[in-house]
C-alpha positions in Angstrom: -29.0 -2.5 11.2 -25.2 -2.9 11.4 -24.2 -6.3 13.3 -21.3 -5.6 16.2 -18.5 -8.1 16.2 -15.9 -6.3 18.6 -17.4 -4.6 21.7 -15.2 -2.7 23.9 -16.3 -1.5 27.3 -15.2 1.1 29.6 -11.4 -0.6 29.0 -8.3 0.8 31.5 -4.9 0.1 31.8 -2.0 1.3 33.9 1.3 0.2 33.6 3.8 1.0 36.6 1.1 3.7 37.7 0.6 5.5 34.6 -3.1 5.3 32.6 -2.3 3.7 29.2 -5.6 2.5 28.2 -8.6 5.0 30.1 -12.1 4.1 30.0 -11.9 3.8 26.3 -15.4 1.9 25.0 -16.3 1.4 21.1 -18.0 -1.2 18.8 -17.0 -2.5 15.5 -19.4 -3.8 13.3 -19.3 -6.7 10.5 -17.7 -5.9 7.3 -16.2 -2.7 8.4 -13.0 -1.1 8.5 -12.2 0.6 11.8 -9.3 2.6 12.3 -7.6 3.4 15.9 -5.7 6.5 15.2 -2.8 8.2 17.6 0.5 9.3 18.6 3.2 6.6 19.4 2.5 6.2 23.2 -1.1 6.7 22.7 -2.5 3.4 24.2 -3.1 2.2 20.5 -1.0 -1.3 20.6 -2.4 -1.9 24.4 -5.8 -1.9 23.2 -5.4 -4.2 21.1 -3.2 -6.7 23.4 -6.4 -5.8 25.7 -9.1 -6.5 23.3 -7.4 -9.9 22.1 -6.4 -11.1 26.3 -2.6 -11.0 25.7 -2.8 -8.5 28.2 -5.4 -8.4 31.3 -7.5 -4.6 31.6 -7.2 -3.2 35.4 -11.1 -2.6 34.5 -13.5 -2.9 31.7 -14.1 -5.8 29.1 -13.6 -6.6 25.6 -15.6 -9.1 23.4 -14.9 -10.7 19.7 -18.1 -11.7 18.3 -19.5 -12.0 21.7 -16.1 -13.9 23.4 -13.6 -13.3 25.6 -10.6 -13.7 23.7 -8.7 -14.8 27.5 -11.4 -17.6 28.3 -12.4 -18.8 24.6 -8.4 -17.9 23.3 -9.6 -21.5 20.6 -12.7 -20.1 19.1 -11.2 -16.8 19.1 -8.4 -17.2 16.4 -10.0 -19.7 14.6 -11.8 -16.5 13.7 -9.5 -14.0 14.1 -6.1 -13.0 12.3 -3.6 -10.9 13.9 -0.6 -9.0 12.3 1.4 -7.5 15.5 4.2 -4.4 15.0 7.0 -6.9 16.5 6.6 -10.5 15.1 9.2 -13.0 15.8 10.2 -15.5 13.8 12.3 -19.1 14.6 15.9 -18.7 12.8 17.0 -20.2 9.5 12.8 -20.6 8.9 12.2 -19.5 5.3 9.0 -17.7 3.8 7.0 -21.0 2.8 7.9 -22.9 5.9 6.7 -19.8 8.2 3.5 -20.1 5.8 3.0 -23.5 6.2 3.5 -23.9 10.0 0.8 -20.3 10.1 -1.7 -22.7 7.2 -1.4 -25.7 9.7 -2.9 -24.4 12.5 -6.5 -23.5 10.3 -8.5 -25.9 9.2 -9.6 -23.9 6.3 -6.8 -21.6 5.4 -6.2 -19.3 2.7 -3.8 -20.6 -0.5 -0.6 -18.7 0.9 0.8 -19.1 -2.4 -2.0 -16.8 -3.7 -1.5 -14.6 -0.8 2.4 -14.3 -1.6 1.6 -13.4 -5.4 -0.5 -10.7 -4.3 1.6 -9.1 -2.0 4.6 -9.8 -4.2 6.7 -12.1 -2.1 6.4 -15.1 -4.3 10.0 -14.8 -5.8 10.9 -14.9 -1.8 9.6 -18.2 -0.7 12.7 -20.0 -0.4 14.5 -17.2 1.5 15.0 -17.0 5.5 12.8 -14.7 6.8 15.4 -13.4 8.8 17.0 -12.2 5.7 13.7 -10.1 4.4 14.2 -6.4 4.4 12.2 -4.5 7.1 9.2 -4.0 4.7 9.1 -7.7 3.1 9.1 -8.9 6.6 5.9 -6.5 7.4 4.1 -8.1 4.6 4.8 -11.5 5.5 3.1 -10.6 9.1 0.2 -9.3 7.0 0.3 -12.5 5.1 0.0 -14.9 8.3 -2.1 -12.6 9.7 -4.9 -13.4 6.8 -3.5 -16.8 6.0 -6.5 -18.9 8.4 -9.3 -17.0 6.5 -10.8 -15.0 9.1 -13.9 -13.1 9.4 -11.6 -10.6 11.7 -8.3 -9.2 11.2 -6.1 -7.3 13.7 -3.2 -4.7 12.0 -1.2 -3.1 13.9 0.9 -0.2 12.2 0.3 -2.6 9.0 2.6 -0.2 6.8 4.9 1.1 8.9 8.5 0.5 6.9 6.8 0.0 3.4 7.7 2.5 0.9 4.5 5.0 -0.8 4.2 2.0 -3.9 4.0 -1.3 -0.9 1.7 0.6 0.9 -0.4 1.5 -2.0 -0.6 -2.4 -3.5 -1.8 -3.5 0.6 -3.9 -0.9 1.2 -5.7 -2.4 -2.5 -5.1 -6.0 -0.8 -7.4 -4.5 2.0 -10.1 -2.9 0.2 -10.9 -6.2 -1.6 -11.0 -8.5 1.0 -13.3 -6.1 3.1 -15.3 -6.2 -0.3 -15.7 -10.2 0.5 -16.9 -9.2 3.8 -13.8 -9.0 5.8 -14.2 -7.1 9.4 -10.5 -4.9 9.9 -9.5 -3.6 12.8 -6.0 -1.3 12.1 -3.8 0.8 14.1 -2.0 3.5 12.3 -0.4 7.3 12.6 -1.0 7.6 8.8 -4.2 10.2 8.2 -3.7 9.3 4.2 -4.1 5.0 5.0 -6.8 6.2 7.3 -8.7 7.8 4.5 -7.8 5.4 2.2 -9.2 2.7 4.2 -12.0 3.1 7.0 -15.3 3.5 7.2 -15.0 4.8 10.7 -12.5 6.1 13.3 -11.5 6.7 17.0 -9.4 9.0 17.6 -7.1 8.4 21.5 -4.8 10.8 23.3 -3.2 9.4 26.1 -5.3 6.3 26.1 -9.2 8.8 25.9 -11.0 8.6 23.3 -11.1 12.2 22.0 -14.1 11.7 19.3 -15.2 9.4 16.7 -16.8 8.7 13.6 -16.7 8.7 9.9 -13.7 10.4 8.4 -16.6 13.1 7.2 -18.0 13.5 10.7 -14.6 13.6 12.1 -13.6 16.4 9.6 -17.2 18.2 9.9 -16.7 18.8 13.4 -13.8 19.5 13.6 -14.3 22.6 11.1 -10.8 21.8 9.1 -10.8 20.5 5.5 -9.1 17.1 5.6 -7.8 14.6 8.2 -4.7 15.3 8.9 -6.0 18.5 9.9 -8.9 17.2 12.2 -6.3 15.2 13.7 -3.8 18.1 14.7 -7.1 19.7 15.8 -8.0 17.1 18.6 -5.1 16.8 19.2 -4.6 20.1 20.5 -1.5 20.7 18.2 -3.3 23.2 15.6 -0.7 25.4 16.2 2.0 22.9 14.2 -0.2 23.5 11.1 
């Protein structure tokens, strides 16, 4: 039997009156890769913020391997790595120093030099981050996000502004860290990085979960032949095929 690290609970939030995040549960177990598809607006992000306590739910709870993330925020990301869609970075900090403040924090952290090679930025260590194009600066979040070795990693629209060849050479990255037993959480609208990646998936419309599954269950019942079909399916947007 499959052991649950991420437990989500009857979640809801409402920002200035409107329902971002309604009564959304789900469980993620060990090892797995578990996508949270959506539209932009869809209450993707907030779940996250929710599930990690940067943000407070209006109702409804969220554990990491049986924590609150608000009340145990130490324990928590000693285990957990985090790659949000809008890091900031201090000015004039370069690649290796942003790496080594991340590296400092751990007590066991990943060789970032390692991590750099792999995701190709180690001709870019001596460079100011603010200087990285839109796409080197997304793999440096996924870089700090992975950089304390944790069991449990957060991405949040991890590709978004890499081109097809970038996304291909992370979504690799991924796949063999999850073979060393690496639990990933990931946010995405891309039905191909979904396919490529998770074992299972939940798919939100205005904050409600609208079904989940495998991507062959999600598919099956849906009666379509691929994803991005399934997806314009529950969506209710068939008609855009």
């Amino acid at each position: 039997m499959s052991e649950q690290c991420i437990r989500v609970e009857n979640l809801s939030k409402s920002f200035s009156g409107r329902k971002v995040v309604d009564d959304l549960s789900f469980e993620v177990n060990k090892g797995e890769v578990y996508a949270i598809l959506g539209h932009n607006g869809a209450g993707k992000s907030t779940t996250i913020d929710l599930i990690l306590g940067l943000k407070e739910p209006d109702s409804g709870e969220a554990t990491i391997l049986g924590m609150k993330a608000s009340k145990n925020r130490k324990k928590v990301f000693e285990k957990v790595g985090v790659q949000l869609q809008h890091t900031e970075y201090q000015n004039m900090m370069t690649v290796e120093e942003a790496c080594l403040e991340y590296a400092s924090l751990y007590e066991k952290p990943y060789d970032y030099n390692e991590l750099l090679i792999t995701f190709g930025l180690s001709e870019l260590k001596k460079s100011y981050v603010n200087k990285l194009s839109g796409g080197e600066r997304q793999k440096l979040s996924v870089i700090l996000a992975l950089i304390g070795n944790p069991e449990i990693v957060f991405l949040d629209e991890l590709t978004t502004g890499l081109d097809v060849a970038a996304r291909r050479e992370v979504w690799l990255t991924l796949k063999q860290l999850k073979e060393k037993g690496l639990t990933i959480v990931l946010t995405t609208h891309y039905m191909e990085e979904a396919e490529a990646l998770c074992d299972r998936v939940c798919l939100i419309k205005s904050g409600q979960k609208i079904t989940e599954g495998t991507i062959s269950e999600v598919i099956k019942h849906s009666g379509k032949s691929n994803l991005e079909e399934a997806y314009l399916y529950y969506m209710g947007e068939e008609e855009l095929l």
